[in-house]
C-alpha positions in Angstrom: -64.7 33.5 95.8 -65.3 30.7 98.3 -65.1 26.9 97.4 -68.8 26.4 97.3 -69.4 29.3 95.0 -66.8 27.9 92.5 -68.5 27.0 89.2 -68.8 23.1 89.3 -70.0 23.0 85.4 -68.2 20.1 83.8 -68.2 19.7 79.7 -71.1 16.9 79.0 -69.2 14.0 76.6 -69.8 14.5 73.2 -72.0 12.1 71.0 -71.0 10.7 67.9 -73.3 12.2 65.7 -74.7 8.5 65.2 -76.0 8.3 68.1 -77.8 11.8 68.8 -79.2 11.1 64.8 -82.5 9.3 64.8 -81.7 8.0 61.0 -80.6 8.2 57.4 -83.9 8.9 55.8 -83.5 12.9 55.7 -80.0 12.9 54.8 -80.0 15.1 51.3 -76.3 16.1 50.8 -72.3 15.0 51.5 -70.6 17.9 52.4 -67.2 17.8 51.1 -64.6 21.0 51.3 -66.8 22.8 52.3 -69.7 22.3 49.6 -72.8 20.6 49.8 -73.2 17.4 46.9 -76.4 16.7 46.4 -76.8 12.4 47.2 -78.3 10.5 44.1 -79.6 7.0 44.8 -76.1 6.3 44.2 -72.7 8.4 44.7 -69.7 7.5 43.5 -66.5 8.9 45.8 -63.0 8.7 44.5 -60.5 9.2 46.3 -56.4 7.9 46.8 -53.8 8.9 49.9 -53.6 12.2 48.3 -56.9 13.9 47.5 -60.6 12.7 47.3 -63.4 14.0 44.7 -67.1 13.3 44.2 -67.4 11.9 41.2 -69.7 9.3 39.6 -67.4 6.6 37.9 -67.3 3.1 37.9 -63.8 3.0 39.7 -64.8 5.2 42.8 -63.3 4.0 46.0 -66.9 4.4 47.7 -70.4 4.5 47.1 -72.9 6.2 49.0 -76.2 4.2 48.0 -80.0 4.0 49.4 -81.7 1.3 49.7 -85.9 3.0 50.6 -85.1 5.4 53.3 -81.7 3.8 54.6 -78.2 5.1 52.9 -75.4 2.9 53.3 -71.3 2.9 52.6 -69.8 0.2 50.0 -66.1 0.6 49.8 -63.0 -1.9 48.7 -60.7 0.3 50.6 -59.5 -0.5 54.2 -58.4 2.8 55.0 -62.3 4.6 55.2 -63.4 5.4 58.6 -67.0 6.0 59.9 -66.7 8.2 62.9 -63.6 7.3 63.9 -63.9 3.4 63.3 -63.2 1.5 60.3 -65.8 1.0 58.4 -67.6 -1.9 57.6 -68.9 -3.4 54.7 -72.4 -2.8 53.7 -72.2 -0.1 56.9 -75.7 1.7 57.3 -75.3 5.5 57.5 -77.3 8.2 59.7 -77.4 12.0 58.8 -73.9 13.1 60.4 -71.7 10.3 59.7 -68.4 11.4 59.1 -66.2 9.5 56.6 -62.9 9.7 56.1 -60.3 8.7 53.7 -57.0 7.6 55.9 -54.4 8.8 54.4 -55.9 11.7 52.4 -57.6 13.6 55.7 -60.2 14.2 53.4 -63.5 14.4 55.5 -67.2 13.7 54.4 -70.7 14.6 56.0 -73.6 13.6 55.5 -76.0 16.3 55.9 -79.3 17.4 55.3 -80.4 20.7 53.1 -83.4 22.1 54.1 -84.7 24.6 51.5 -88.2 26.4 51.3 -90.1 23.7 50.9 -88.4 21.4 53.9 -85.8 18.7 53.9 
């Protein structure tokens, strides 16, 4: 194969999935292990250095809460990242966000379900 046929395809960057996500109104679900949780106006995420659990208690080291169409991340913990960069407080959230627990490696998504009648 001559130079000029060689294939000149490079890999395009990858986007963080907030910035290819047009917002958090459609997101429906965190996917967690593996498992889609349905989002309530407010979800309550526990979780140490160990393990992580989607829970709704008052001592949760997150909540997932929407405010009309917008969802955003409350959390006393320093270790929680938003795609890669530590999160901030009051952080707004689009559909793909991942979060993740430092420490635990425990991963969240936000993600929406679409079922028969739509997202």
């Amino acid at each position: 194969m001559a130079a000029e046929d060689a294939p000149t395809d490079t890999p395009s960057p990858v986007e963080s999935p907030s910035a290819t996500a047009a917002s958090g109104a459609d997101i429906s679900h965190v996917l967690f292990r593996h498992r889609a949780y349905p989002l309530a106006d407010q979800t309550r995420i526990a979780g140490g250095d160990d393990d992580a659990a989607i829970l709704v208690q008052a001592d949760a080291s997150l909540l997932l809460h929407r405010e009309g169409n917008q969802w955003y991340l409350t959390t006393e913990r320093g270790t929680v990242t938003v795609n890669g960069q530590p999160s901030v407080p009051g952080q707004a959230l689009v559909q793909g966000d991942l979060i993740m627990l430092a420490g635990s490696g425990e991963v969240l998504q936000l993600i929406t379900v679409i079922g028969a009648d739509g997202p």
